[in-house]
N, C-alpha and C positions, 0 to 999 in steps of 0.2 A: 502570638496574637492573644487580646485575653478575649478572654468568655466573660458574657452577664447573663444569667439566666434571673427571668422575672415569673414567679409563682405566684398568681393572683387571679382572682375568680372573674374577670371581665378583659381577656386578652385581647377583646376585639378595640378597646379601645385604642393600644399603643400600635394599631395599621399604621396611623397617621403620623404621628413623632418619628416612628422608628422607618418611615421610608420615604423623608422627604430632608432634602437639605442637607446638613453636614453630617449626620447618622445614616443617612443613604448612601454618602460617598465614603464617611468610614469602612462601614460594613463591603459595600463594595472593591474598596482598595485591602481588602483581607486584614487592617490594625486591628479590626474588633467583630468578635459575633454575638451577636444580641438575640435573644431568642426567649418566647413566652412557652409557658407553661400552665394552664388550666388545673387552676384546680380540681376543678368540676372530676377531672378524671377519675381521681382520689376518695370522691365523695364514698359515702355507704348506703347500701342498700341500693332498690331497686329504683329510686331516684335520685341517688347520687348526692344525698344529705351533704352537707360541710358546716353546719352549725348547729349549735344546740344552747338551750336554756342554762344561764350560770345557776351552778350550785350556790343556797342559800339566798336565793333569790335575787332582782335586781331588774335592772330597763335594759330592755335590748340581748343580743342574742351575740356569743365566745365563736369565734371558728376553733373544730375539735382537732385536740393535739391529734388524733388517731388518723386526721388527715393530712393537716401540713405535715408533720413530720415524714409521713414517706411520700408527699411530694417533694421534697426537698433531698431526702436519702436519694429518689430519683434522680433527681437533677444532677447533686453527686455524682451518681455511678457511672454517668452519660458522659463525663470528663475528668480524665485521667487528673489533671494538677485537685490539688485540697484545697477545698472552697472557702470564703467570708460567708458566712452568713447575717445577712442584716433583714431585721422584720420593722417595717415602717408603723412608729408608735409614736401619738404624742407623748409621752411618757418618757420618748428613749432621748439621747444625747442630742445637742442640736446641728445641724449638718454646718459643714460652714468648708473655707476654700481649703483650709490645711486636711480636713479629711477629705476633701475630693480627693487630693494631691497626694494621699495614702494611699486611696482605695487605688489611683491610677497605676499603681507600682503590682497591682495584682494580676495572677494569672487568671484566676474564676472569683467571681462572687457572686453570691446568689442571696435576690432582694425578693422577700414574702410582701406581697401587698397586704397589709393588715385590714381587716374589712367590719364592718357591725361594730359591736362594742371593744371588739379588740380578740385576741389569741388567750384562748387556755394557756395557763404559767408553763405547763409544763413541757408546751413545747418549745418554748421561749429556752426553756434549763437544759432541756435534750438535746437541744441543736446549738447547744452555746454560742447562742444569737445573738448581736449586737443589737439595740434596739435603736433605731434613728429616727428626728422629728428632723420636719424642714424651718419648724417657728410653732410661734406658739397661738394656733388657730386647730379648729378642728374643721376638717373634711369629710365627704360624704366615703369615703375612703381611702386605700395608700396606695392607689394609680398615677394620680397625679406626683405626687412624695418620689416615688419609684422613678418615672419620667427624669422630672428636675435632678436625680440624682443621677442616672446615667447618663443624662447632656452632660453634665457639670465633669463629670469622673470621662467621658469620651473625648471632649471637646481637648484634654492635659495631655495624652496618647501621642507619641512621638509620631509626627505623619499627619496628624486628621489636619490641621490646619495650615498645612504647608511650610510655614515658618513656627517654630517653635519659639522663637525671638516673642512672636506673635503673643502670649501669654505674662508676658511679663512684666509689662507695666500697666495692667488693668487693675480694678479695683481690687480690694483684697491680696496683690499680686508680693511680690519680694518687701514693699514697706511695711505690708500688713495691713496700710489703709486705702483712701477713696483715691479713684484717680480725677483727675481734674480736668476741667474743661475742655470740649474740643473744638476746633473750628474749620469748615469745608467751604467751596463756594456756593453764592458769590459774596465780593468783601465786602459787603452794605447790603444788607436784607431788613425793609422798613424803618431806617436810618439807625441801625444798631451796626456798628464796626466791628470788622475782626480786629481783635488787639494788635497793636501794631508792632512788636514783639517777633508774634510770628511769621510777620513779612520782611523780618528784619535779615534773614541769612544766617546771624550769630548763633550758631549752634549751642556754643556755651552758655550765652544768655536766653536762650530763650529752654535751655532745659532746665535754668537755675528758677527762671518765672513756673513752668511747670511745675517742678520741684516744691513752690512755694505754694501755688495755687492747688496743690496737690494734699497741700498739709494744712490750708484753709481749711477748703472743705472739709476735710477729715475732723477738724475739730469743730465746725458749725454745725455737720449732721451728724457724725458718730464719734462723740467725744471718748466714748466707750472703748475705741479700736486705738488710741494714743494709751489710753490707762494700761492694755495689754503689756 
């Protein structure tokens, strides 16, 4: 089973993600345990400080290396396998399906929700922390970054989704690009037809039309994922 531990200063948020839907039945069929950590714990002093003013001035306020890193040595000690650590930064690598499909191969990883203007360096060097962005937007923090990142890494989990078949002709999936069109009932909806292709039986032809319409798109919206 692997473990995700999420270290981040508002664990009230992920009530909702992490206990509804297919992270509810994960967790429940024992593939994955998912579990928050507050930082707040960690804080100093007698109200539980976690940020302070960057040296040499600047906007905005650093969470102090003095507390993430022994939330995260916690989070460690709490499980036996040796963890990933990944701290959500716009700054860091951009997440995308081949490292979901990394991270899914692990036993523990453990994701710091980055918060305010970002982590002291040094906890960043001491916890030889991967840094991750999910794109190139900035957030009111790395709750949401964290979320996205453990659907995306749960959803790969042999088990969660029933069929593992399940995964692999989606976007991103084994071509590396978009997947193409789908079509459900009914076959006329405001006189727009489902292709007639797909009523046709011919399994060959109609996975070669996939196939094709699959590698349209991919070069009309992300020409970018062919250059790959």
């Amino acid at each position: 089973m692997m473990v995700i531990q999420i270290v981040t200063l508002f664990p009230e948020m992920f009530s909702g993600p992490l206990t509804t839907s297919m992270m509810k039945r994960a967790q429940s069929k024992g593939l994955v345990d998912i579990r928050t950590i507050p930082l707040r714990w960690f804080g100093i002093g007698p109200h539980k400080t976690t940020d302070d003013y960057p040296f040499g001035g600047g906007i905005g306020m650093l969470l102090r290396a003095d507390v993430v890193v022994p939330a995260v040595e916690w989070a460690q000690a709490h499980h036996a396998a040796p963890a990933h650590v990944i701290i959500t930064s716009a700054q860091g690598e951009k997440f995308d399906q081949s490292m979901a499909e990394r991270f899914s191969h692990l036993d523990h990883l453990i994701i710091v929700a980055g918060h305010y203007e970002g982590i002291d360096e040094r906890a960043i060097s001491l916890l030889n922390a991967q840094e991750v962005s999910i794109g190139d937007v900035i957030l009111t923090g790395g709750e949401i970054p964290a979320m996205v990142m453990v659907d995306a890494v749960t959803r790969l989990l042999p088990g969660v989704l029933g069929a593992d078949e399940g995964t692999v002709h989606e976007s991103f999936g084994d071509s590396g690009g978009l997947e193409g069109p789908q079509y459900t009932r009914p076959r006329t909806y405001r006189g727009i037809e489902v292709p007639p292709v797909l009523l046709s039986g011919d399994h060959a032809r109609i996975a070669q039309w996939q196939k094709e319409q699959a590698q349209l798109r991919t070069r009309l919206r992300r020409p970018d994922l062919l250059q790959r």
